[in-house]
LUMTOR-267000 format. One record per residue (C-alpha): x, y, z; residue number from 1. Coordinates in Angstrom, 2 decimals. Each point is the difference from the previous one (the first is absolute). Layout:
% LUMTOR-267000
+---------+---------+---------+-----+
|      xx |      yy |      zz | pos |
+---------+---------+---------+-----+
|       X |       Y |       Z | NUM |
...
+---------+---------+---------+-----+
This chain:
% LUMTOR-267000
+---------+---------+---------+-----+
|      xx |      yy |      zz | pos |
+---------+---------+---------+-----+
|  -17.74 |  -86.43 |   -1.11 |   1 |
|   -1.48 |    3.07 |   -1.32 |   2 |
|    0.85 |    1.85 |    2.83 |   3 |
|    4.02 |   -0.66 |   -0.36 |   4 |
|   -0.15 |    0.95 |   -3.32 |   5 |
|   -1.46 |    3.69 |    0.76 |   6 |
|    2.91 |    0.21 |    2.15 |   7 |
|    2.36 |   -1.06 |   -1.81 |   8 |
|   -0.90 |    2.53 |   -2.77 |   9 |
|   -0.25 |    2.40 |    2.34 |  10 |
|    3.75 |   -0.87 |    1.50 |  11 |
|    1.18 |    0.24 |   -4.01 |  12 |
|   -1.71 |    3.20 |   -0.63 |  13 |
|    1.65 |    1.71 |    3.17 |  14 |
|    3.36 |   -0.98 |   -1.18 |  15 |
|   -0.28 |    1.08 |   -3.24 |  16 |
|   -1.13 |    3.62 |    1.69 |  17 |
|    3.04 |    2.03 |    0.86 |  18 |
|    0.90 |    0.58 |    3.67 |  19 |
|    1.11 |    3.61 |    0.97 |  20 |
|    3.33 |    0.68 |   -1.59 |  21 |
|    2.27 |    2.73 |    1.25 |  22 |
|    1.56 |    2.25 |   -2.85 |  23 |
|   -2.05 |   -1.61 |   -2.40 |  24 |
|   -0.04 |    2.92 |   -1.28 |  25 |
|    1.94 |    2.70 |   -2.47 |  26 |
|    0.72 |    3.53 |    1.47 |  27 |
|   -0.96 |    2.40 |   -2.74 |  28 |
|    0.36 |    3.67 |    1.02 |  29 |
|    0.40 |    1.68 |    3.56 |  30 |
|   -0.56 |    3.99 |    0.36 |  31 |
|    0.02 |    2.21 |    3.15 |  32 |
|   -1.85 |    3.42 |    0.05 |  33 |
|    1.43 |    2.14 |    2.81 |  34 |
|   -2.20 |    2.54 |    1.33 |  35 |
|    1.08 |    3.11 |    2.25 |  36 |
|   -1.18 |   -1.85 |    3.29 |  37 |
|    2.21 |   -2.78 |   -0.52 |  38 |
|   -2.76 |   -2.29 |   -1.04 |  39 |
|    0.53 |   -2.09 |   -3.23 |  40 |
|   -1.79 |   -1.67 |   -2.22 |  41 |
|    0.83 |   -3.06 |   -1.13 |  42 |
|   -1.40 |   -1.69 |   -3.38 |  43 |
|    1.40 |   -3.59 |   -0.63 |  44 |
|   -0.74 |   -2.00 |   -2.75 |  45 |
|    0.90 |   -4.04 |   -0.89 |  46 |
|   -0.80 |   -2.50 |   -2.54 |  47 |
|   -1.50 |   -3.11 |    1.29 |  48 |
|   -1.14 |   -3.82 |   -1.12 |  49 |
|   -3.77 |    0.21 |   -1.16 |  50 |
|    0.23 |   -3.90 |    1.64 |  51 |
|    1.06 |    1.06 |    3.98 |  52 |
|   -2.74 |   -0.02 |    2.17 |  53 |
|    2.03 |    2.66 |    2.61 |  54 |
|    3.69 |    1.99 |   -0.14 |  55 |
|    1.18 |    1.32 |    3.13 |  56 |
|    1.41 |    3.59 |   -1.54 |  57 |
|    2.97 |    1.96 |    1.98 |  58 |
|   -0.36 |    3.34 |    0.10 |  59 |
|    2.37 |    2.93 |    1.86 |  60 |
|   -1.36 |    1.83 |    2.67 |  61 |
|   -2.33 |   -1.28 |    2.30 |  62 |
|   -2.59 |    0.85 |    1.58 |  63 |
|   -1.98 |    0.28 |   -3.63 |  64 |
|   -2.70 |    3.07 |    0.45 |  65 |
|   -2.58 |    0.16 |   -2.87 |  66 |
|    0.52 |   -3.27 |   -1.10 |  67 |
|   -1.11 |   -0.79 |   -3.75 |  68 |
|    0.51 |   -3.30 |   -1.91 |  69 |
|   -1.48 |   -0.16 |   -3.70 |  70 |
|    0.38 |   -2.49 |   -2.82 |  71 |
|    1.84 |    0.78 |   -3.21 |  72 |
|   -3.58 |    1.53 |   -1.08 |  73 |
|   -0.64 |    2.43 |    2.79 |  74 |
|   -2.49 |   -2.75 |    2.04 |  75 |
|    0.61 |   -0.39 |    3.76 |  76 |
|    1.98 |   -3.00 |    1.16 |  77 |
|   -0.58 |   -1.41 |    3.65 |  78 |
|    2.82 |    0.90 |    2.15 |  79 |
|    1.30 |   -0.26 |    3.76 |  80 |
|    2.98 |    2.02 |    1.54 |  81 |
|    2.72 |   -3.01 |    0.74 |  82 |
|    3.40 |    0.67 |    2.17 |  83 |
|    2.03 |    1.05 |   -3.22 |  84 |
|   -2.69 |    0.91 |   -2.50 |  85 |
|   -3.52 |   -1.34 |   -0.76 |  86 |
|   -1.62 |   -3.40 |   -0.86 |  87 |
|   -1.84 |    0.67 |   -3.63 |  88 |
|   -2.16 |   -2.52 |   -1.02 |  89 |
|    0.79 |    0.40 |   -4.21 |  90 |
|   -1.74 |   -3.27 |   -1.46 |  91 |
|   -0.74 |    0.97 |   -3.52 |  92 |
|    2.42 |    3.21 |    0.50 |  93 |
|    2.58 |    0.97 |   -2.67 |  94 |
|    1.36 |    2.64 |    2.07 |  95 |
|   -0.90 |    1.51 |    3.32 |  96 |
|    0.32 |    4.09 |    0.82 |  97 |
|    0.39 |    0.97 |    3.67 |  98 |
|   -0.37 |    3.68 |    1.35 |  99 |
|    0.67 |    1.37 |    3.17 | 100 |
|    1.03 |    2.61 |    2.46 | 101 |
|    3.18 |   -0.47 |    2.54 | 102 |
|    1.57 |    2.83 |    2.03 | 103 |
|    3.07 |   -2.97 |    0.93 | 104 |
|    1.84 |    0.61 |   -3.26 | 105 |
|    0.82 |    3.77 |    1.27 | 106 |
|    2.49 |    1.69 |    2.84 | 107 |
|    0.75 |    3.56 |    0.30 | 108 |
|    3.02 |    1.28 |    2.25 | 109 |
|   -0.34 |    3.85 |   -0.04 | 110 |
|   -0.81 |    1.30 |   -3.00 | 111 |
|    1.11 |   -3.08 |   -1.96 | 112 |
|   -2.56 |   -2.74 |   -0.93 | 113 |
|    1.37 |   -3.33 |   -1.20 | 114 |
|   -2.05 |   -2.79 |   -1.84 | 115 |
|    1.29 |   -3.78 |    0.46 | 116 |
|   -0.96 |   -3.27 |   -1.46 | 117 |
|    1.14 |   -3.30 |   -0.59 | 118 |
|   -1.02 |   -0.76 |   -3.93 | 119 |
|    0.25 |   -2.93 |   -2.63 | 120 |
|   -0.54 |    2.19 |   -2.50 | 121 |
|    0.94 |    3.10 |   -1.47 | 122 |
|   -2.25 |    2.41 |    1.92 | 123 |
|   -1.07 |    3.27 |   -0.87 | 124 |
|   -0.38 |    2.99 |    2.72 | 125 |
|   -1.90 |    3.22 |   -0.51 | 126 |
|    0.92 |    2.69 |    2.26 | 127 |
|   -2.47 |    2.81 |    1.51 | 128 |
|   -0.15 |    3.14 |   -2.15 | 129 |
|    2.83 |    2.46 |    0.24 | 130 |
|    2.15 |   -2.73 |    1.86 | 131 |
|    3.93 |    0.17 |   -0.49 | 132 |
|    1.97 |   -3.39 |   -0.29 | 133 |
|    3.57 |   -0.09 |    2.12 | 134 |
|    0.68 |   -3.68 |    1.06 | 135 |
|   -0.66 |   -2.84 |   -2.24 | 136 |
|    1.00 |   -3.65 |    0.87 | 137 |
|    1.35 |   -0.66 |   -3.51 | 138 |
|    0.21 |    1.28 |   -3.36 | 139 |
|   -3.92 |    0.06 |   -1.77 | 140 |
|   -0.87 |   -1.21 |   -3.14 | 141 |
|   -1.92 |    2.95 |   -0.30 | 142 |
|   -0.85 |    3.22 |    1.35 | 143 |
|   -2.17 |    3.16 |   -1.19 | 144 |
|   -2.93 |    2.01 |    1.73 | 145 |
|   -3.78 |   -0.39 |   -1.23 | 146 |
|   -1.94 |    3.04 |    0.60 | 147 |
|    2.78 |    1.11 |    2.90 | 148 |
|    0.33 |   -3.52 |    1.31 | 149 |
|    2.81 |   -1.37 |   -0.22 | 150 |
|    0.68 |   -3.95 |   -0.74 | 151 |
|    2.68 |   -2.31 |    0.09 | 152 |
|   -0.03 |   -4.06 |   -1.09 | 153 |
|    2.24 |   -1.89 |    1.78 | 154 |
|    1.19 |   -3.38 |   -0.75 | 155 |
|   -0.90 |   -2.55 |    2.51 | 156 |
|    1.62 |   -0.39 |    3.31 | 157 |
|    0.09 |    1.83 |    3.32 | 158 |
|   -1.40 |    3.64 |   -1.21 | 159 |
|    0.48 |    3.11 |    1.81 | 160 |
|   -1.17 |    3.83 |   -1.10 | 161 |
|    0.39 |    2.81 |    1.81 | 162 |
|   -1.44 |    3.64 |   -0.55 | 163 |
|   -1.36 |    3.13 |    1.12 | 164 |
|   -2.95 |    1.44 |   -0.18 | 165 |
|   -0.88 |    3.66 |   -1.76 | 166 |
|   -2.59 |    0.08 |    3.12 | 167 |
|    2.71 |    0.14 |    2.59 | 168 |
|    1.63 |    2.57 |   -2.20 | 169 |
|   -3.22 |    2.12 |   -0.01 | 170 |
|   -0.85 |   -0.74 |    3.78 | 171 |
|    3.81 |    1.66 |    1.09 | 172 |
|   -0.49 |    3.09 |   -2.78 | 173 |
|   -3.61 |    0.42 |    1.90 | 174 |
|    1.53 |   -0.22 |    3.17 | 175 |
|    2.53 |    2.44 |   -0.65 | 176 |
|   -2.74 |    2.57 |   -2.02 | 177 |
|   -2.17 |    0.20 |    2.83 | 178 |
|    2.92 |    0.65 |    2.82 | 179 |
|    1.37 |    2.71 |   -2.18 | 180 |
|   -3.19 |    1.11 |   -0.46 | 181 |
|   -0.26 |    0.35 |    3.51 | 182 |
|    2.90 |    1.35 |    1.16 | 183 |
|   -0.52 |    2.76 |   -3.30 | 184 |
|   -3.42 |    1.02 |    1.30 | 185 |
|    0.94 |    0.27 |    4.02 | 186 |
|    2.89 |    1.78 |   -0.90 | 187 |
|   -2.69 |    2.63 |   -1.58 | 188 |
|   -2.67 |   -0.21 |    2.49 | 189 |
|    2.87 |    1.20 |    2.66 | 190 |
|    0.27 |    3.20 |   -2.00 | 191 |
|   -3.32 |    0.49 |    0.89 | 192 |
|   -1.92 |   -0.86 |   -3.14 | 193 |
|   -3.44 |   -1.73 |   -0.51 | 194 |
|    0.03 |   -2.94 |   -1.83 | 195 |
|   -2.95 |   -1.72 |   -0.15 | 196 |
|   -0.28 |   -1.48 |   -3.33 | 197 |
|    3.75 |   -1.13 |    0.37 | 198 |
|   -0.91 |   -2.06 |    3.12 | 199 |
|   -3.38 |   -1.29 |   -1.24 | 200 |
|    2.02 |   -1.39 |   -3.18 | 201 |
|    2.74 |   -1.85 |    2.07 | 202 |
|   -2.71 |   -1.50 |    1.90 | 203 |
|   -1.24 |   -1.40 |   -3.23 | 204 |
|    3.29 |   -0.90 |   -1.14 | 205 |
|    0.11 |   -1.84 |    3.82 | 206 |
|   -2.97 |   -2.05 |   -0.63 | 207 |
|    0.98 |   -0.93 |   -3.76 | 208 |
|    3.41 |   -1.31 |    1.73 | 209 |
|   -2.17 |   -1.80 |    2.54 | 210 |
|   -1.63 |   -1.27 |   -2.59 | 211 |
|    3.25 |   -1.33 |   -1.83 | 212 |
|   -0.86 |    2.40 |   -3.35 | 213 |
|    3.17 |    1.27 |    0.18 | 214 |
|   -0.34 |    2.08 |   -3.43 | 215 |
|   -2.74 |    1.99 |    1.25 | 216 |
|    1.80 |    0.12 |    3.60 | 217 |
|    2.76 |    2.02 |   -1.97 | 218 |
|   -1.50 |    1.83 |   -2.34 | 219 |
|   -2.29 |    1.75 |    3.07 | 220 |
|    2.80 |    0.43 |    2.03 | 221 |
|    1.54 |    1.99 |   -3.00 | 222 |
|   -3.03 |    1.90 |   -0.49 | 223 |
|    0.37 |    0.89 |    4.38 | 224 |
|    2.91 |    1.50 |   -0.14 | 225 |
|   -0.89 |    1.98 |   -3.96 | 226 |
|   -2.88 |    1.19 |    2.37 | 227 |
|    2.35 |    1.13 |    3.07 | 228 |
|    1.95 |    1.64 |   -2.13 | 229 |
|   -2.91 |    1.45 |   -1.74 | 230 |
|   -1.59 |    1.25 |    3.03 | 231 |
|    3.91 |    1.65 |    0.66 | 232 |
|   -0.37 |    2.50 |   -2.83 | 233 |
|   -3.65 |    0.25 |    0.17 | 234 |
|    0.90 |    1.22 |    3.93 | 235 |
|    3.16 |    2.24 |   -0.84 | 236 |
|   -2.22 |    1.55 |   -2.99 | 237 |
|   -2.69 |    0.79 |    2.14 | 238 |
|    2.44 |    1.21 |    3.29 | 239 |
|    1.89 |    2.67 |   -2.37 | 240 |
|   -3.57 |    1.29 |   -1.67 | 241 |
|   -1.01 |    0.50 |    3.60 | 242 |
|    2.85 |    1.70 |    0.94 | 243 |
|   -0.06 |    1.86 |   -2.77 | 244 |
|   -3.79 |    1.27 |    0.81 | 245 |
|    0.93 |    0.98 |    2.97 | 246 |
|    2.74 |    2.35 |   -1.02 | 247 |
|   -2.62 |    1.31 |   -2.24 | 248 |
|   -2.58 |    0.48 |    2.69 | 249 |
|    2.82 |    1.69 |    2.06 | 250 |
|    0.99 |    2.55 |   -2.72 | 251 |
|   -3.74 |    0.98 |   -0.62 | 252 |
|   -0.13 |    1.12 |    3.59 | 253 |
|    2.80 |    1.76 |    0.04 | 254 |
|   -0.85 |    1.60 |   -3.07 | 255 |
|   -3.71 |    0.94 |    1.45 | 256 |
|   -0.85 |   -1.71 |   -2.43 | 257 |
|   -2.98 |   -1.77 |    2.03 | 258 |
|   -2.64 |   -0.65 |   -1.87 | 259 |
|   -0.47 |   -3.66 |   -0.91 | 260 |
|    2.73 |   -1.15 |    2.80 | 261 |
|   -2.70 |   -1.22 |    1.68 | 262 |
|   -1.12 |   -2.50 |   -2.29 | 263 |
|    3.66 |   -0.87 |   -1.07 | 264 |
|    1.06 |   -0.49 |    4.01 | 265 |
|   -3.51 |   -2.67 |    0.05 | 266 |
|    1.22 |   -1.82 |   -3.27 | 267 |
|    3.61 |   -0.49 |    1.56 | 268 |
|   -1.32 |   -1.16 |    3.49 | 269 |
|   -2.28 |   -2.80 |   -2.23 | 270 |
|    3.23 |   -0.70 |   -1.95 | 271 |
|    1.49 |   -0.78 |    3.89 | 272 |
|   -2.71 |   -2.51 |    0.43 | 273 |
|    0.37 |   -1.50 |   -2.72 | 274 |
|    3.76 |   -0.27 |    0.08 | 275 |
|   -0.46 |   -1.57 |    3.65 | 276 |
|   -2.44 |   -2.29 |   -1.43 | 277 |
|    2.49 |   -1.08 |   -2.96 | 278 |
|   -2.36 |    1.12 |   -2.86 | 279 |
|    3.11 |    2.09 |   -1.58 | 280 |
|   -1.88 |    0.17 |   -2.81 | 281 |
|   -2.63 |    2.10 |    1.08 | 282 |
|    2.38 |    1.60 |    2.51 | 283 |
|    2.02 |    0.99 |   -3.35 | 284 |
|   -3.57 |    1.39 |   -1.91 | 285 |
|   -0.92 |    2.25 |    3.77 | 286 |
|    3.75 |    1.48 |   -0.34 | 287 |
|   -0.10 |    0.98 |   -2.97 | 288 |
|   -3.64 |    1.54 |   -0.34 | 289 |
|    1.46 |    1.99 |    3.68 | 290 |
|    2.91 |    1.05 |   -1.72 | 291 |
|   -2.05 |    1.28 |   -3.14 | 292 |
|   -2.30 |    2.08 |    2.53 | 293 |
|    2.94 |    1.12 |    1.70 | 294 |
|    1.76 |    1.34 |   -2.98 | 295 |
|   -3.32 |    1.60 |   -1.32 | 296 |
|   -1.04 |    1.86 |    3.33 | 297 |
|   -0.52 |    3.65 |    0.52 | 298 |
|   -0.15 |    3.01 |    1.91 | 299 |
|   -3.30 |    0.74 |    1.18 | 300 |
|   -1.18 |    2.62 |   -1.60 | 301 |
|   -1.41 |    3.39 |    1.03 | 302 |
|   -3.67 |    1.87 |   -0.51 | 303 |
|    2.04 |    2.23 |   -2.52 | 304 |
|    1.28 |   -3.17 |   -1.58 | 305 |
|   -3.47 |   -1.09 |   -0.51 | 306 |
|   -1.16 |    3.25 |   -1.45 | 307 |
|    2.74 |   -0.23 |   -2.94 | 308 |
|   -0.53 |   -3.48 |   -0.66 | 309 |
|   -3.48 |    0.70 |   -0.12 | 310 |
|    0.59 |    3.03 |   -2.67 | 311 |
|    2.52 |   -2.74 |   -2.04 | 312 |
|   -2.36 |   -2.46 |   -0.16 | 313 |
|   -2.95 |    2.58 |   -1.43 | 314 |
|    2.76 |    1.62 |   -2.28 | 315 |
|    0.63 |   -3.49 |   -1.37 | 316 |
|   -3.77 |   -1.08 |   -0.14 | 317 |
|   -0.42 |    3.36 |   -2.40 | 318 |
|    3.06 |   -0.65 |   -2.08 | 319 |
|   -0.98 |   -3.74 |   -0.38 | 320 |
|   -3.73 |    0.80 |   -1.46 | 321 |
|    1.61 |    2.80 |   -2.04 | 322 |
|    2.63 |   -2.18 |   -1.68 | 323 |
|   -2.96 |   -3.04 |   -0.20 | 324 |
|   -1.94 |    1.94 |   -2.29 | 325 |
|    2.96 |   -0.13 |   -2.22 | 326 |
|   -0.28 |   -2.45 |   -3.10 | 327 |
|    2.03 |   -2.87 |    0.37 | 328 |
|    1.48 |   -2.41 |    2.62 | 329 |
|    3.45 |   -0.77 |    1.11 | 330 |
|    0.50 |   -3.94 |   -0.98 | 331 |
|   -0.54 |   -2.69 |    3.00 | 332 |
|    2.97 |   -1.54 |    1.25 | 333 |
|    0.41 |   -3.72 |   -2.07 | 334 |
|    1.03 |   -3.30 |    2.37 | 335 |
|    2.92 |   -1.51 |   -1.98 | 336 |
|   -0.15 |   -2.54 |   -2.07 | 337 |
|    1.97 |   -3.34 |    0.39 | 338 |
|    1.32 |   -2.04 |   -2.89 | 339 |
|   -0.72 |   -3.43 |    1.74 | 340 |
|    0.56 |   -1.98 |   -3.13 | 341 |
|    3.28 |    1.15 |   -0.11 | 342 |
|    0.81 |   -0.80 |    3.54 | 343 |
|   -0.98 |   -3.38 |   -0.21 | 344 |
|    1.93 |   -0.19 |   -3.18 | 345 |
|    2.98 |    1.33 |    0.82 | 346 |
|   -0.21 |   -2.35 |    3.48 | 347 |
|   -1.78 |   -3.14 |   -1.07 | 348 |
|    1.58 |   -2.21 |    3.09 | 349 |
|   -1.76 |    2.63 |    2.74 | 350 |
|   -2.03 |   -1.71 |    2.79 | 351 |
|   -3.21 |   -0.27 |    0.27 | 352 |
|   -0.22 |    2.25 |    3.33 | 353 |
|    2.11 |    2.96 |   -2.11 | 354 |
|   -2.05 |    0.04 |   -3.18 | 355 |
|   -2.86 |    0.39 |    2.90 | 356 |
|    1.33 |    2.91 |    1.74 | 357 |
|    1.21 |    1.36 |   -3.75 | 358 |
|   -3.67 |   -0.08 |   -0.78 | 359 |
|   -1.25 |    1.56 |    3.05 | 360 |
|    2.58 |    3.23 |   -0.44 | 361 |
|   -1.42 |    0.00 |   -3.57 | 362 |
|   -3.47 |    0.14 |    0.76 | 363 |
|    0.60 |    2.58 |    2.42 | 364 |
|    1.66 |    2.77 |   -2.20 | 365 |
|    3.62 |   -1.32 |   -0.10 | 366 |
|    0.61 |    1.12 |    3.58 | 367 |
|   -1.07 |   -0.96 |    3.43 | 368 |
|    1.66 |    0.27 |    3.61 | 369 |
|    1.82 |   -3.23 |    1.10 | 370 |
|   -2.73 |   -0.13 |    2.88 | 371 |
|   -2.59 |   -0.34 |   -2.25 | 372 |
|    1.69 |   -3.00 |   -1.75 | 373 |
|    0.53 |   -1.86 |    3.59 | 374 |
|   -3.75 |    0.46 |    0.83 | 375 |
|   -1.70 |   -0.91 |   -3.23 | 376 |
|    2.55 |   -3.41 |   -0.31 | 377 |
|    0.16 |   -0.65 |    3.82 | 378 |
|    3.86 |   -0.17 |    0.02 | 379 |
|    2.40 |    0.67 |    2.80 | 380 |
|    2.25 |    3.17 |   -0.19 | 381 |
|    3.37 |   -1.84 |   -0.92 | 382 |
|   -1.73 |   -2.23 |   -2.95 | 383 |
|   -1.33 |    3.15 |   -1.45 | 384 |
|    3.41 |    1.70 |    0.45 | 385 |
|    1.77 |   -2.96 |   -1.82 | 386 |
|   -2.49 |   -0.03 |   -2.43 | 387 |
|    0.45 |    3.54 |   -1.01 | 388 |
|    3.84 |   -0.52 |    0.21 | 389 |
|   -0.23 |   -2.62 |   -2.68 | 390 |
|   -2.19 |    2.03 |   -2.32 | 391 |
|    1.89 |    2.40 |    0.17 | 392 |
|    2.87 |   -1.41 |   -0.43 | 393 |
|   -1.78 |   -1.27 |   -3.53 | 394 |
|   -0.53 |    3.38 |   -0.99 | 395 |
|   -4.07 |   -0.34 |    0.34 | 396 |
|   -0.62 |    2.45 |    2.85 | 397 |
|    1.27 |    2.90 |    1.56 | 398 |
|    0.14 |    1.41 |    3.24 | 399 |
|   -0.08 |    3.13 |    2.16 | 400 |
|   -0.71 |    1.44 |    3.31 | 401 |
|   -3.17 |    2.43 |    0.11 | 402 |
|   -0.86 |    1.53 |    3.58 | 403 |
|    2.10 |   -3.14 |    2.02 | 404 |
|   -1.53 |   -2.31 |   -2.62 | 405 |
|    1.13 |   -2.11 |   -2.86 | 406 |
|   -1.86 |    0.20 |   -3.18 | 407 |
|    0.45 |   -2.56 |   -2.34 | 408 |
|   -0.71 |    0.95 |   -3.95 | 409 |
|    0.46 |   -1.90 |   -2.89 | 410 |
|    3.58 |    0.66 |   -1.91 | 411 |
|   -0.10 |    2.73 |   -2.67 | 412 |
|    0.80 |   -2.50 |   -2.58 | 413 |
|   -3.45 |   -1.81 |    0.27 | 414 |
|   -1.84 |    3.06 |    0.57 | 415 |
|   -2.18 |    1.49 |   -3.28 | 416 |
+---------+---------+---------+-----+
């Protein structure tokens, strides 16, 4: 007797216990966060009877990768994967939050990626950053970007978005920066120039592409061919100052003026090395130091040479002691002072690397050789030349040429 009464209560209790219901449930939000692979993730949430025991939930976009199921405070909800969604055992549950990632929801034809699903609800869709919209299945309720991702809600139904991607954009301008900078830099090596530092860049820029940073891919391959083209004037610079030696060495000669064509002929043959070498730099510097001992040789001179030069130099030792013994002394020579205040005043939006090289000629006596400037900043020969274009352009420095060189003062107008 007591045993069919345990059963029966047991029968009653059972039927008063819910079975498995399907859509026993309210949808409450659905939203899809596109990344640039194609994968999305999908965050789903519903509103469900505290009294069910289990809700079989269907979700878009099977198979479920990272699967998550929480309870309407954040607590973890036992779960299994079912044909069209998962079985969620919610006894107690207000609500029920799933999480999850799918690469399903995603095609891409070309260049074009397009995101479909199948939705009760509205739905929102976030976009990968930089993306641009052109194909929407229907008219959204809303649209805007969120820190350059751009979102559309759609209302429920059979949802379609297509797009492109800024990183296809970026891969093709890559593509193209590196080819040109390719063909650019061949096109110079054929004339015979060196280009090292050109070639060693692109190879960067190569690996960056490789590496799908296509920013840094391009921005190397534009600093390749600024250094082919740098290694250009750097070469025809260096070419017409050796030329130019040359001449000179030829017109001491024929002059008999011999003395010191020795050493100018050894500083030319080192500026050949170091032309065939492609250090045009240094071939430049051997050039001109030839040219400067070409232009400043002599005629050997003879025993009766000697003797006057001899009888000069005691004449001018007696005149000098004479006149030393003289009261009074001729004034030194002052370095010119620079108004740096004003400078800065005058141009308070100069960069940093100008009010640097501003200093440096200040600190120096107002005037150095543009040589000088490239060796104590370490700066190629065309930055320094745009450099000193620009200032002087602002009326801050001036230049002229002194023996082949160009010295580079301070303006008048900032001088005291």
């Amino acid at each position: 007797m007591k045993l069919k009464a345990a059963l029966l209560l047991s029968t009653l209790a059972l039927l008063l216990v819910p079975a498995v219901q399907a859509q026993d449930y309210a949808s409450k939000s659905l939203s899809l966060l596109v990344y640039n692979d194609g994968v999305v993730q999908v965050d789903y949430e519903a509103e469900t009877d505290p009294s069910l025991v289990r809700i079989e939930v269907e979700l878009p976009g099977f198979p479920y990768e990272s699967l998550l199921v929480v309870d309407q405070d954040g607590l973890p909800l036992d779960a299994s994967v079912t044909d069209e969604g998962v079985s969620v055992d919610t006894l107690g549950s207000t609500g029920v939050v799933v999480t999850y990632l799918t690469s399903s929801l995603t095609s891409k034809t070309g260049a074009i990626w397009t995101v479909n699903v199948t939705s009760t609800i509205t739905t929102s869709i976030t976009l990968p950053q930089g993306s641009t919209i052109i194909n929407l299945s229907e008219v959204p309720v809303e649209i805007g970007t969120n820190e350059d991702r751009p979102y559309v809600s759609m209302l429920p139904g059979d949802i379609f978005v297509s797009y492109i991607t800024s990183v296809f954009d970026a891969r093709g301008k890559a593509e193209e920066a590196i080819a040109d900078a390719e063909r650019h830099i061949q096109e110079i090596m054929d004339g015979g120039i060196i280009v090292s530092e050109a070639l060693d860049l692109l190879q960067q820029a190569t690996e960056a592409f490789d590496l799908a940073d296509y920013p840094t891919a391009i921005q190397l391959a534009t600093q390749a061919k600024d250094a082919a083209d740098e290694a250009t004037a750097d070469a025809s610079q260096a070419h017409d100052l050796m030329e130019a030696a040359s001449l000179a060495i030829s017109e001491a000669e024929s002059e008999g003026r011999t003395k010191g064509v020795d050493v100018a002929e050894q500083l030319l043959a080192q500026a050949d090395t170091a032309y065939e070498t492609g250090d045009y730099e240094s071939a430049y510097d051997y050039a001109y130091q030839s040219q400067i001992t070409a232009l400043n040789a002599v005629k050997p001179q003879s025993l009766t040479s000697y003797m006057l030069a001899a009888a000069v130099l005691v004449f001018g030792a007696v005149l000098y002691v004479r006149l030393s013994k003289k009261p009074g002394k001729p004034p030194e020579p002052k370095l010119m002072e620079v108004d740096l205040d004003a400078i800065f005043r005058d141009h308070p939006t100069l960069r940093m690397d100008d009010r640097e090289v501003i200093r440096f000629i200040a600190e120096s006596g107002g005037e150095l050789f543009s040589n000088e400037i490239r060796e104590r900043f370490d700066i190629p020969r065309t930055s320094a030349w745009r450099m000193q274009r620009r200032l002087e352009g602002l009326d801050i420095i001036e230049e002229r040429k002194v023996g082949g060189q160009s010295l580079v003062s301070i303006h008048r107008r900032y001088r005291r």
